[in-house]
ROBA-758434 format. One record per residue (C-alpha): residue in three letters; z, x, y. Coordinates in Angstrom, 1 decimal. Last residue first. Layout:
N
<site type="ALA" pz="Z" px="X" py="Y"/>
...
END
This chain:
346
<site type="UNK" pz="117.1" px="-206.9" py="-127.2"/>
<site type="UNK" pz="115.6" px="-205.4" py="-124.3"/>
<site type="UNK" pz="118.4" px="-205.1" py="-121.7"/>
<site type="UNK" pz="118.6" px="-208.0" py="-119.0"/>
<site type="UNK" pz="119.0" px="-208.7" py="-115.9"/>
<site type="UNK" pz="121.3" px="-208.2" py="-112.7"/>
<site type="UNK" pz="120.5" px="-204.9" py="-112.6"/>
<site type="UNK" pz="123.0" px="-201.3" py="-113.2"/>
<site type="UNK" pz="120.1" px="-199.3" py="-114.9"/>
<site type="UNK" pz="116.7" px="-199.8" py="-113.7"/>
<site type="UNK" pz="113.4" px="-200.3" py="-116.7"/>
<site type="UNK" pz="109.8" px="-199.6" py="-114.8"/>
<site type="UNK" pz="106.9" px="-201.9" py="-114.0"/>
<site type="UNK" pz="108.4" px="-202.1" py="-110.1"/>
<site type="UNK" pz="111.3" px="-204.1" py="-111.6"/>
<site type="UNK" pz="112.5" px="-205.2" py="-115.0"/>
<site type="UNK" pz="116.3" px="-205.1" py="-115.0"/>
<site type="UNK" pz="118.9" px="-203.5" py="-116.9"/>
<site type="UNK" pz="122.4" px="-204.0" py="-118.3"/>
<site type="UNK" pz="125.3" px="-203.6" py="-115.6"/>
<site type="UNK" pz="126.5" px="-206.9" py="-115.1"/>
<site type="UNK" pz="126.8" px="-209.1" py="-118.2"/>
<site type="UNK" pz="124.9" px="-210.5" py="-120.7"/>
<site type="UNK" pz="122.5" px="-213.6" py="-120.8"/>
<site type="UNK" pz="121.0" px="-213.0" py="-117.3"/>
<site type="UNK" pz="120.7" px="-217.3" py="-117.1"/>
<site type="UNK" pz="124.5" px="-216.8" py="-116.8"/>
<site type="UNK" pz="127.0" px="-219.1" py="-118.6"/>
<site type="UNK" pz="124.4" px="-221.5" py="-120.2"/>
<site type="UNK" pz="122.5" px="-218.3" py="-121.3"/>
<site type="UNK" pz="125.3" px="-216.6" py="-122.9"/>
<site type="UNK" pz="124.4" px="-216.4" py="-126.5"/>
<site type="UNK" pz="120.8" px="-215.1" py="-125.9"/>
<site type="UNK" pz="121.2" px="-211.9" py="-127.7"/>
<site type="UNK" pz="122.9" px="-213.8" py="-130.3"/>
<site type="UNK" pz="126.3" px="-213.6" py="-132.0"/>
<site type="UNK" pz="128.5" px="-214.9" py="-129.6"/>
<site type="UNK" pz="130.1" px="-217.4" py="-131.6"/>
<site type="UNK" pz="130.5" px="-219.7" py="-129.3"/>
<site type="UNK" pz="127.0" px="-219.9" py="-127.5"/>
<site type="UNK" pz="125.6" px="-219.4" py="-131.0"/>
<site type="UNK" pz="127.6" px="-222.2" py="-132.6"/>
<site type="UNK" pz="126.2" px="-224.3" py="-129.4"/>
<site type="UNK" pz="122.3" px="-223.4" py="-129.4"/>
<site type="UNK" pz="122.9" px="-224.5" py="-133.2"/>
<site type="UNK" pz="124.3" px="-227.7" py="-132.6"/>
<site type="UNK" pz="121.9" px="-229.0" py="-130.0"/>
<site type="UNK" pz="119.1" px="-227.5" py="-131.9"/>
<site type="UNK" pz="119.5" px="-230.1" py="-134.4"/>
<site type="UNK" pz="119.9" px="-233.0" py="-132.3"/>
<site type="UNK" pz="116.3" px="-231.6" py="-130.8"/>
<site type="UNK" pz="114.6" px="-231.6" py="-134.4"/>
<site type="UNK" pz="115.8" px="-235.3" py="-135.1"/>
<site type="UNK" pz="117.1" px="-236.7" py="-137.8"/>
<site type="UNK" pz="116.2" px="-240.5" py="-137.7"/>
<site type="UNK" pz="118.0" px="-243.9" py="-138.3"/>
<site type="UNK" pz="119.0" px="-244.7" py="-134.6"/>
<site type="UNK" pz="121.7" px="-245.7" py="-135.3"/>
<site type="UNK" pz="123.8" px="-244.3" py="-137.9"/>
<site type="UNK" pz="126.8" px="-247.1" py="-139.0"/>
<site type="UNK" pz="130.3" px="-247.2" py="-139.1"/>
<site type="UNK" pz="129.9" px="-250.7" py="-137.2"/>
<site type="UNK" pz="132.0" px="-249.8" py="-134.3"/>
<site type="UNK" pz="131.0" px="-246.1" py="-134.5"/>
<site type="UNK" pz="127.5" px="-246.5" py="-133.7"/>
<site type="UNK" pz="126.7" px="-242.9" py="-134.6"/>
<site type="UNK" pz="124.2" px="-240.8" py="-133.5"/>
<site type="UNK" pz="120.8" px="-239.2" py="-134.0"/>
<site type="UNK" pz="121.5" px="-237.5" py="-137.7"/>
<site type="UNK" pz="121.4" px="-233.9" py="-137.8"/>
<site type="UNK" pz="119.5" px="-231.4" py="-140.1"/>
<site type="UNK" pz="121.3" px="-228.8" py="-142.4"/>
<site type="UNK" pz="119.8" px="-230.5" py="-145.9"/>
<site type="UNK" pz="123.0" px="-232.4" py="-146.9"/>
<site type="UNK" pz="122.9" px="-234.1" py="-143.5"/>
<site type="UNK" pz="125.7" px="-233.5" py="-140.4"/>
<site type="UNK" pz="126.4" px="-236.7" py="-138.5"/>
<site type="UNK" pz="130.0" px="-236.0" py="-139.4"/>
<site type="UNK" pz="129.8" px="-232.6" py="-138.2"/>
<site type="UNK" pz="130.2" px="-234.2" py="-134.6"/>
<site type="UNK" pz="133.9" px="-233.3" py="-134.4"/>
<site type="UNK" pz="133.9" px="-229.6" py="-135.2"/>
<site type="UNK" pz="131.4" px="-228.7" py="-132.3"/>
<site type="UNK" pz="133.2" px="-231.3" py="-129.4"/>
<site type="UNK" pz="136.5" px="-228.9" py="-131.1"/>
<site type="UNK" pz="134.6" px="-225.7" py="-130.7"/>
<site type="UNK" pz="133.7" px="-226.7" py="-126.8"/>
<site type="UNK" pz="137.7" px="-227.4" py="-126.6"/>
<site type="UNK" pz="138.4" px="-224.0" py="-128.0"/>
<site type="UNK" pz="135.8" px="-222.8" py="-125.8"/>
<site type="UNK" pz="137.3" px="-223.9" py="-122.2"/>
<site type="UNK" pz="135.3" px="-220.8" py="-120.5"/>
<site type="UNK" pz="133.1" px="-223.2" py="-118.3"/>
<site type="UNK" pz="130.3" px="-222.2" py="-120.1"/>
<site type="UNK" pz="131.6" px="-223.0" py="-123.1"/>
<site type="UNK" pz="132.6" px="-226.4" py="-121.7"/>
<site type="UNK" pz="129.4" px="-227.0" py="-120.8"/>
<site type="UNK" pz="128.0" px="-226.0" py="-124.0"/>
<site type="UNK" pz="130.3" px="-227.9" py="-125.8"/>
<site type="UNK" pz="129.2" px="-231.0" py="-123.8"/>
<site type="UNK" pz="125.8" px="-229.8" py="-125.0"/>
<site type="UNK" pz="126.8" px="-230.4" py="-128.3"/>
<site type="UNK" pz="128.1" px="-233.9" py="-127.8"/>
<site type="UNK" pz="125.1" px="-234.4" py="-126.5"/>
<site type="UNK" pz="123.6" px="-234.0" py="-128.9"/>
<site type="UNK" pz="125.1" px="-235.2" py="-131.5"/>
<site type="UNK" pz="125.3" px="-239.0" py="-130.3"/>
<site type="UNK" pz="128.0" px="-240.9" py="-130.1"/>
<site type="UNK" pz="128.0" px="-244.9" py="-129.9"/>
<site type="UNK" pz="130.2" px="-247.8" py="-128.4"/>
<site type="UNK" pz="129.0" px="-248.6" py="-125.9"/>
<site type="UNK" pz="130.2" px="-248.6" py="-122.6"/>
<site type="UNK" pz="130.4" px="-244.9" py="-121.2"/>
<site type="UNK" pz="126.4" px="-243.8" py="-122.9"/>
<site type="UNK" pz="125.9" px="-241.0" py="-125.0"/>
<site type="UNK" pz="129.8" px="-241.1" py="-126.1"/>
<site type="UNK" pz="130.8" px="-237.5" py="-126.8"/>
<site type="UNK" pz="132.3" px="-236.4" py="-130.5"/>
<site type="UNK" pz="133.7" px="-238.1" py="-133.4"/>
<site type="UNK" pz="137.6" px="-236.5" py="-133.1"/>
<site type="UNK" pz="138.6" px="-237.9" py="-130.6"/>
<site type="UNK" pz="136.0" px="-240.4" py="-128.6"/>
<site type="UNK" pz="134.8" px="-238.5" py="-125.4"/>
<site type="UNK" pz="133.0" px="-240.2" py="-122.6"/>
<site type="UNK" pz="135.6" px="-241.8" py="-120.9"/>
<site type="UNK" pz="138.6" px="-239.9" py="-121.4"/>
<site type="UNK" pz="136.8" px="-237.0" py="-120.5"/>
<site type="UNK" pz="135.2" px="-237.6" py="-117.3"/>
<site type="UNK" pz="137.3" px="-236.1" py="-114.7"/>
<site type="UNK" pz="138.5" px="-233.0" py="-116.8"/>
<site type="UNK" pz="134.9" px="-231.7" py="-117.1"/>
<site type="UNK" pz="133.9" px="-232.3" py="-113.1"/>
<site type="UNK" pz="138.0" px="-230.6" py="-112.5"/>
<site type="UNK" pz="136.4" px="-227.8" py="-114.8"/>
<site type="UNK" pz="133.6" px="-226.9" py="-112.9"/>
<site type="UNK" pz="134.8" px="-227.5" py="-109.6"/>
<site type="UNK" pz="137.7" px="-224.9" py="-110.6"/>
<site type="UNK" pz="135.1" px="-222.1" py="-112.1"/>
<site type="UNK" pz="131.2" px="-223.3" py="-111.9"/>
<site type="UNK" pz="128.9" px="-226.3" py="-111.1"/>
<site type="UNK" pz="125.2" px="-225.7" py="-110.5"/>
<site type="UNK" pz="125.3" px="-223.8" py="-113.9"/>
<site type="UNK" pz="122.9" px="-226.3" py="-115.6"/>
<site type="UNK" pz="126.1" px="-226.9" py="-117.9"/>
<site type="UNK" pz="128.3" px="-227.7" py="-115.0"/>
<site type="UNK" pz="126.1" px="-229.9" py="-113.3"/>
<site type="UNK" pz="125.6" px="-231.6" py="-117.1"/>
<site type="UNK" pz="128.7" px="-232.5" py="-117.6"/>
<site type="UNK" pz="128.5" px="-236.2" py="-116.4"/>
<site type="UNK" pz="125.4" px="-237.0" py="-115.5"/>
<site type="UNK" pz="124.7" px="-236.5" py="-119.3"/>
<site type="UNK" pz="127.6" px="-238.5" py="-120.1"/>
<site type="UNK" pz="125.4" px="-241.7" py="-118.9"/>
<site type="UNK" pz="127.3" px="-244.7" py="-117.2"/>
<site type="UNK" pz="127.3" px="-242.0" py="-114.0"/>
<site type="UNK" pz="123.0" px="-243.0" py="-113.8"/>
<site type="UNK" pz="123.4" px="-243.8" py="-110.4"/>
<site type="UNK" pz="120.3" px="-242.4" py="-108.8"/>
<site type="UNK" pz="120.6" px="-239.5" py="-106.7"/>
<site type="UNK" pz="120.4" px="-237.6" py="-103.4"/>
<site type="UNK" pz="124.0" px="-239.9" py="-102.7"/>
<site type="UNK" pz="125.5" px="-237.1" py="-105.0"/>
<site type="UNK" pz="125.2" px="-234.4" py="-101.7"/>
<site type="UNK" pz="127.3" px="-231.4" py="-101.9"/>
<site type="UNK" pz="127.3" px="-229.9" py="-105.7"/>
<site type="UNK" pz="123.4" px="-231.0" py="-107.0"/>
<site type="UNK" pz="122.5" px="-231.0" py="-103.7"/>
<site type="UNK" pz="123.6" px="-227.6" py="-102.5"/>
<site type="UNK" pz="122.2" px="-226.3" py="-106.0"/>
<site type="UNK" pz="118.8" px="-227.8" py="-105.3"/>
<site type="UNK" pz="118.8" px="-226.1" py="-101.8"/>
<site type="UNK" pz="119.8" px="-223.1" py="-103.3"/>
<site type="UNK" pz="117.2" px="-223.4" py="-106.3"/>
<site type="UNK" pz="114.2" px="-224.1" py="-104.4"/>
<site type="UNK" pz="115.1" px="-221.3" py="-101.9"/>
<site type="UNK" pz="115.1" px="-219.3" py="-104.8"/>
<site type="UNK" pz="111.7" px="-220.6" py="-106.4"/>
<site type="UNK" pz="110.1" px="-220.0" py="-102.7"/>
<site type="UNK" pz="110.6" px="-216.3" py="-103.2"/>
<site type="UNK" pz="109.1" px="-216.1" py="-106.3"/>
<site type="UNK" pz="108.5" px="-211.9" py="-107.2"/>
<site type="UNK" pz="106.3" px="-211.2" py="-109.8"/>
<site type="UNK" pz="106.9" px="-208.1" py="-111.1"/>
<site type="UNK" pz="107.1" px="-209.4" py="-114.5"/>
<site type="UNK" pz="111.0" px="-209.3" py="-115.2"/>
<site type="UNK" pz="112.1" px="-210.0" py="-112.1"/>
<site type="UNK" pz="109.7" px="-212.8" py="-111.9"/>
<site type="UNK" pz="111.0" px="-213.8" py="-115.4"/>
<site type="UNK" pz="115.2" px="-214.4" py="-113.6"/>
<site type="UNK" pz="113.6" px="-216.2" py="-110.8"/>
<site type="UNK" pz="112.2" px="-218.5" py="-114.1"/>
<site type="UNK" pz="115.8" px="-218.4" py="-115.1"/>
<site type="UNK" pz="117.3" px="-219.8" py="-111.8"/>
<site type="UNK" pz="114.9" px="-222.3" py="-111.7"/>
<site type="UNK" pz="115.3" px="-223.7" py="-115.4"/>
<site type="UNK" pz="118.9" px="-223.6" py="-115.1"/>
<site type="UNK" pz="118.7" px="-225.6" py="-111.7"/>
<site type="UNK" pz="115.7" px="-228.0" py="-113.1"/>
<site type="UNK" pz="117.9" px="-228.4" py="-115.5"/>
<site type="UNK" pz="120.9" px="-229.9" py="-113.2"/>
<site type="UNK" pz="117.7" px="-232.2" py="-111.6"/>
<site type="UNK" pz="116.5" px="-233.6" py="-115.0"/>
<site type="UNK" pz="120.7" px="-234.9" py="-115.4"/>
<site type="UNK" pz="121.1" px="-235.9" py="-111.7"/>
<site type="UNK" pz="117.6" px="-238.1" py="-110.9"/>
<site type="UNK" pz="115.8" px="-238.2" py="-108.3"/>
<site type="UNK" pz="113.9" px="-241.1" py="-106.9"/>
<site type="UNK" pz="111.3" px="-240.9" py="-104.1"/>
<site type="UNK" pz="108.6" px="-240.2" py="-106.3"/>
<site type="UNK" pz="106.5" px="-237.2" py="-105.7"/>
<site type="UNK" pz="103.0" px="-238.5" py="-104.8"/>
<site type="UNK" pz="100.5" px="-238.0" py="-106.8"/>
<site type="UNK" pz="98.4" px="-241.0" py="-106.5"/>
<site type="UNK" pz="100.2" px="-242.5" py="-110.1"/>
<site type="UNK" pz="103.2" px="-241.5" py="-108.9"/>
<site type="UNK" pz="104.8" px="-238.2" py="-109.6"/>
<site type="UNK" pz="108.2" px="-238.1" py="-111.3"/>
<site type="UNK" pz="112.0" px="-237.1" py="-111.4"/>
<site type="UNK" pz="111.8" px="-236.0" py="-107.7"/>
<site type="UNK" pz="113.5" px="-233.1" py="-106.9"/>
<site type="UNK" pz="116.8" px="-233.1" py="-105.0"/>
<site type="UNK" pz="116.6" px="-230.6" py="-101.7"/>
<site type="UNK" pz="117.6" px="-233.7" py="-99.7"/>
<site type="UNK" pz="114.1" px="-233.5" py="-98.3"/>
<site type="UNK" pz="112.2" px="-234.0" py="-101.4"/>
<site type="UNK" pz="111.1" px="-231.0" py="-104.4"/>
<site type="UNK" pz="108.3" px="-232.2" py="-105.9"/>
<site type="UNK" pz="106.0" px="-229.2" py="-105.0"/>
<site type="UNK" pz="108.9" px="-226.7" py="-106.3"/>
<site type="UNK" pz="108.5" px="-228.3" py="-109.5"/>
<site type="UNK" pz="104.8" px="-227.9" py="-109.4"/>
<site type="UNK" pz="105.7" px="-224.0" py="-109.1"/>
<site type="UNK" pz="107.6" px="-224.1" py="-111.8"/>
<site type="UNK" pz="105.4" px="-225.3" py="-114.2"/>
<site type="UNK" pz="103.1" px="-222.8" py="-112.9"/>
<site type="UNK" pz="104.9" px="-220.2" py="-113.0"/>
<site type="UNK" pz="106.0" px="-221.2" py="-116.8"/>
<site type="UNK" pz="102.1" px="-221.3" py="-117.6"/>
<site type="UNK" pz="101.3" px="-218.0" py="-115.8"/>
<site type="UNK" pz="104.3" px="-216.1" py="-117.7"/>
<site type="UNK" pz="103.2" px="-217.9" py="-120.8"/>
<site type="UNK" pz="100.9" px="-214.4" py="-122.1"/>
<site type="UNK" pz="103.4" px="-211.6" py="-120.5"/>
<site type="UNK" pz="106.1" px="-213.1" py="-121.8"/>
<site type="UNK" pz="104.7" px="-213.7" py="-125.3"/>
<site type="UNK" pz="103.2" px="-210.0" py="-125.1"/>
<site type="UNK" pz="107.4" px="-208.3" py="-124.0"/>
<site type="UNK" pz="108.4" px="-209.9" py="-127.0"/>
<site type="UNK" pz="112.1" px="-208.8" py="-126.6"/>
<site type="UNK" pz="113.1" px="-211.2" py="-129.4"/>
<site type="UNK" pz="116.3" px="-213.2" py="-128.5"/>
<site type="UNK" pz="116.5" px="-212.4" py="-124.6"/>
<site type="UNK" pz="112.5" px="-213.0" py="-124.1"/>
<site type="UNK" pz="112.4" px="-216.6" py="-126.1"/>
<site type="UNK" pz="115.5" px="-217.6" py="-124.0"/>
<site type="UNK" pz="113.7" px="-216.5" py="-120.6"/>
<site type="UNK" pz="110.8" px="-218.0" py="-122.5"/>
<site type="UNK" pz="112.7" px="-221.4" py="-123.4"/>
<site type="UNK" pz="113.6" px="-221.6" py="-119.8"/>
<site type="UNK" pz="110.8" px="-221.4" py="-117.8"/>
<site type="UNK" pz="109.2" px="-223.6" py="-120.8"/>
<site type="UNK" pz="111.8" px="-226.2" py="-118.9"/>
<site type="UNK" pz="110.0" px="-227.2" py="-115.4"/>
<site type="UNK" pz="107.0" px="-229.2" py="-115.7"/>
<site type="UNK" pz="109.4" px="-231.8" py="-118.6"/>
<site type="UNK" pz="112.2" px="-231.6" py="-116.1"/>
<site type="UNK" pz="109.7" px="-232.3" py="-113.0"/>
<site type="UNK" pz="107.9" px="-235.4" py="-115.3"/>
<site type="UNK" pz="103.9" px="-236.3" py="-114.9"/>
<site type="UNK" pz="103.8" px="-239.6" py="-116.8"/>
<site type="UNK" pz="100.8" px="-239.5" py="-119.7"/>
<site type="UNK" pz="102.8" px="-241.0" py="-122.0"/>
<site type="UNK" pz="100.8" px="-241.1" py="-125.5"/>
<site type="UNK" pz="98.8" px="-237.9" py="-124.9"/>
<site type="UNK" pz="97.2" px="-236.4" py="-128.0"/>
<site type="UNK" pz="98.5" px="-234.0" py="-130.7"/>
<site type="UNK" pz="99.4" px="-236.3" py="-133.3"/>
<site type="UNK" pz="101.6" px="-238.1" py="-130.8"/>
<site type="UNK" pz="102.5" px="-236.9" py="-127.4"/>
<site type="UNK" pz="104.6" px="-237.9" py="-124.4"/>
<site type="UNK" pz="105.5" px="-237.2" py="-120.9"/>
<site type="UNK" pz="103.0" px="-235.2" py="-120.8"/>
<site type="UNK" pz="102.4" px="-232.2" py="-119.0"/>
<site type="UNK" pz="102.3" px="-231.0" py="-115.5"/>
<site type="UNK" pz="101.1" px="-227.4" py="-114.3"/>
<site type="UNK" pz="98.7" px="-229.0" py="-111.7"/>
<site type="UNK" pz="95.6" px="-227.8" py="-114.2"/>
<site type="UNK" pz="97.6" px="-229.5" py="-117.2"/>
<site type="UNK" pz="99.2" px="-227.5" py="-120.1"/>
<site type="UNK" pz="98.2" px="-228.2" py="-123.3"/>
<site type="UNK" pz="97.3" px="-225.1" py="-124.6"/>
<site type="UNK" pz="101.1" px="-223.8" py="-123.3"/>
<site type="UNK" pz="102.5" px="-226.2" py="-124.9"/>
<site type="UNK" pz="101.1" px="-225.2" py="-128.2"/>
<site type="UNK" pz="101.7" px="-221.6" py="-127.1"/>
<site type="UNK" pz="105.5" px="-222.6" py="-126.9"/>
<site type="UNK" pz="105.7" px="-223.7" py="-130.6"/>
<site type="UNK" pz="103.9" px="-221.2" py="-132.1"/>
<site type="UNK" pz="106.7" px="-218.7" py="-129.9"/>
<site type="UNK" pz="109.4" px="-220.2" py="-131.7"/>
<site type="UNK" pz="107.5" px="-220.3" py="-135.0"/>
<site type="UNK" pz="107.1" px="-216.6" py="-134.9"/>
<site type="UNK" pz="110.4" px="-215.9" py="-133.3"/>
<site type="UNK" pz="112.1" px="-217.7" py="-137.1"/>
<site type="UNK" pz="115.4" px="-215.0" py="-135.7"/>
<site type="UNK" pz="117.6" px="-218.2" py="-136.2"/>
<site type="UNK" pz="118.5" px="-218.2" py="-132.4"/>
<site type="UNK" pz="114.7" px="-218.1" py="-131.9"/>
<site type="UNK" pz="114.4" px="-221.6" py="-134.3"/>
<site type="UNK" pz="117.1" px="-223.0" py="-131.5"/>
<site type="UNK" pz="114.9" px="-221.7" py="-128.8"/>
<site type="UNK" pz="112.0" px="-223.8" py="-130.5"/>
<site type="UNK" pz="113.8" px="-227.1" py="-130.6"/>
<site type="UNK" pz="114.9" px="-226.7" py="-127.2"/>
<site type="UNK" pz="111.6" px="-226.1" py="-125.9"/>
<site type="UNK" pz="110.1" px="-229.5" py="-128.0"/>
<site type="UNK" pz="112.6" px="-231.2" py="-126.3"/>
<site type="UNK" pz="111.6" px="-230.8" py="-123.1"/>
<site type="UNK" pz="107.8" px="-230.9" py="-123.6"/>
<site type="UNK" pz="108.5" px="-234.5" py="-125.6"/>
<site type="UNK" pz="107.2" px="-234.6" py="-129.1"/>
<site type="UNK" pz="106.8" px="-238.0" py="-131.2"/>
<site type="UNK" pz="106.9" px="-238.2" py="-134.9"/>
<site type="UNK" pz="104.8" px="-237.5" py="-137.9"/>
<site type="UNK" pz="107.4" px="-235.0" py="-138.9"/>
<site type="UNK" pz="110.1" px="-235.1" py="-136.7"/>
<site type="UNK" pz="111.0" px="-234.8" py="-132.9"/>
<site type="UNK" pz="108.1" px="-232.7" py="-132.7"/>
<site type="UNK" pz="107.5" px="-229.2" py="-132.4"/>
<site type="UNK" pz="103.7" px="-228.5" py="-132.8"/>
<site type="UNK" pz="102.9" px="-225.2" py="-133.9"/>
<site type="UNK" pz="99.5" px="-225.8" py="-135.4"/>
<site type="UNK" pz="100.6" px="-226.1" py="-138.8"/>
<site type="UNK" pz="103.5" px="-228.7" py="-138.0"/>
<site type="UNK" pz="106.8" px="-228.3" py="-137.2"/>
<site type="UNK" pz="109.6" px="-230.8" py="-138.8"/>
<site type="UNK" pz="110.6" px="-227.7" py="-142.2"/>
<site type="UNK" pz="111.3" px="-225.4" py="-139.2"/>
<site type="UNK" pz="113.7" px="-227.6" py="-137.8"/>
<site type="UNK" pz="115.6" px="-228.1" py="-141.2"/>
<site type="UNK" pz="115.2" px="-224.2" py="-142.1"/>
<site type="UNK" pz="117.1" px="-223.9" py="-138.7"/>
<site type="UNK" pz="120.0" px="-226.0" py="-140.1"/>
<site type="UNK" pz="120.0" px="-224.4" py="-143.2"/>
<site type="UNK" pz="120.3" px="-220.8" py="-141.2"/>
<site type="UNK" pz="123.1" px="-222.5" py="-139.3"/>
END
């Protein structure tokens, strides 16, 4: 894992910048889960680089690209998963390093990510994947960005504890998105051909305990090909690290970690001399495709060793955005209080 994090490290550039590789394109979502993977290496100084470089670039709405290259927009396309995941990656950030200044500095950029989240929220209690060009949320929702937008919810409640801040309307956000997410799959596109629809309820946390594991069970013989990992897509014939990765995760969550180890074990084939990750596998033709390593492959596999081995402050996120169990402490009223739902300082 530390080679594997020296592989991330080695893709960011001098002004923080997290990309996908070197010279490559960065995505605000993917850029976060590159950076908590470099906090689960204890490399906090590039992790929180990385999050003040989103943070510069933050729109006045709270949006963000869709895309950037060399700095500049590419992809202009205001997102909801993109808006909403720094929430995350500082709840993460704040587990693994107590930096109590990094929290209090992107506290206004997460709320605000957040808060334009809450504005795309639709009737259904789904949240539009997009804004139109007029700024309209999009009527379209999509099951994968939605599931994170859960997670990223529930932990940016989790940073109003923490800050004094309380977000009332982020809560309702989150039940009604969690109703939908469990109660109402018409709310969403089909997009079932893609494993991410697949276990991705369960690793937002949406999904828990029996429904949880009957969601896992339902899909498995058609997304997972023994012994190489998780199909990214049902009817081809390719399998992709990540994924497979967050699969574990799920299943982590879900407390099937001897299966989460085995999804682990089985994508090691994709696994570079240097500790970086190759995309996926096209294993028809025995061949890599696409021909990259990327940063957020990477992170996939070392968000998941850390989830099973336990060996992090943040380990448990995907199982409880609290990260550790009752009876830690919680921010509230500027003062530390025994017996909360949060956190201890790492």
């Amino acid at each position: 894992m530390r080679a594997t994090v020296r592989a991330i490290a080695a893709e960011q550039q001098p002004d923080g910048a997290l990309p996908w590789f070197a010279g490559g394109q960065l995505d605000p979502w993917d850029s976060v889960e590159a950076a908590m993977a470099l906090d689960v290496g204890g490399a906090h100084a590039r992790a929180a680089a990385a999050y003040r470089w989103l943070a510069r670039r933050q729109r006045a709405d709270g949006s963000w690209a869709a895309e950037y290259r060399h700095g500049a927009e590419t992809a202009p396309a205001v997102e909801s998963n993109h808006a909403g995941y720094l929430a995350v990656g500082l709840w993460h950030s704040w587990l693994s390093s107590g930096d109590e200044q990094l929290v209090t500095e992107l506290w206004p950029a997460a709320r605000r990510g957040l808060d334009l989240v809450t504005r795309m929220q639709l009737p259904s209690g789904a949240v539009s994947w997009a804004l139109r060009p007029d700024g309209v949320p999009d009527g379209t929702a999509l099951l994968t960005g939605n599931a994170s937008l859960f997670q990223a919810l529930r932990c940016g409640v989790a940073l109003a504890a923490l800050t004094g801040e309380a977000q009332p309307d982020w809560e309702l956000a989150a039940d009604e998105l969690g109703t939908a997410l469990r109660e109402r799959p018409e709310a969403f596109a089909d997009r079932s051909r893609y494993s991410m629809d697949w276990y991705y309820p369960v690793l937002g946390g949406a999904l828990t305990g029996p429904a949880a594991t009957a969601r896992l069970a339902a899909g498995w013989d058609r997304f997972v090909v023994p012994g190489l990992g998780a199909r990214c897509v049902a009817d081809r014939p390719w399998v992709t690290g990540a994924e497979t990765c967050e699969l574990a995760l799920a299943l982590a969550a879900a407390g099937q970690r001897d299966a989460a180890a085995e999804q682990v074990a089985a994508m090691q084939h994709l696994r570079h001399d240097d500790g970086s990750y190759w995309t996926g596998l096209v294993y028809a033709d025995d061949a890599r495709w696409p021909v990259e390593r990327t940063t957020w492959t990477a992170a996939a596999v070392v968000l998941a060793v850390d989830a099973l081995c336990g060996a992090g402050p943040a380990s448990g996120l995907f199982a409880d955005p609290g990260g550790l169990p009752a009876g830690s402490t919680t921010a509230r009223d500027g003062g530390w209080v025994p017996g909360g739902a949060g956190t201890v300082r790492p």
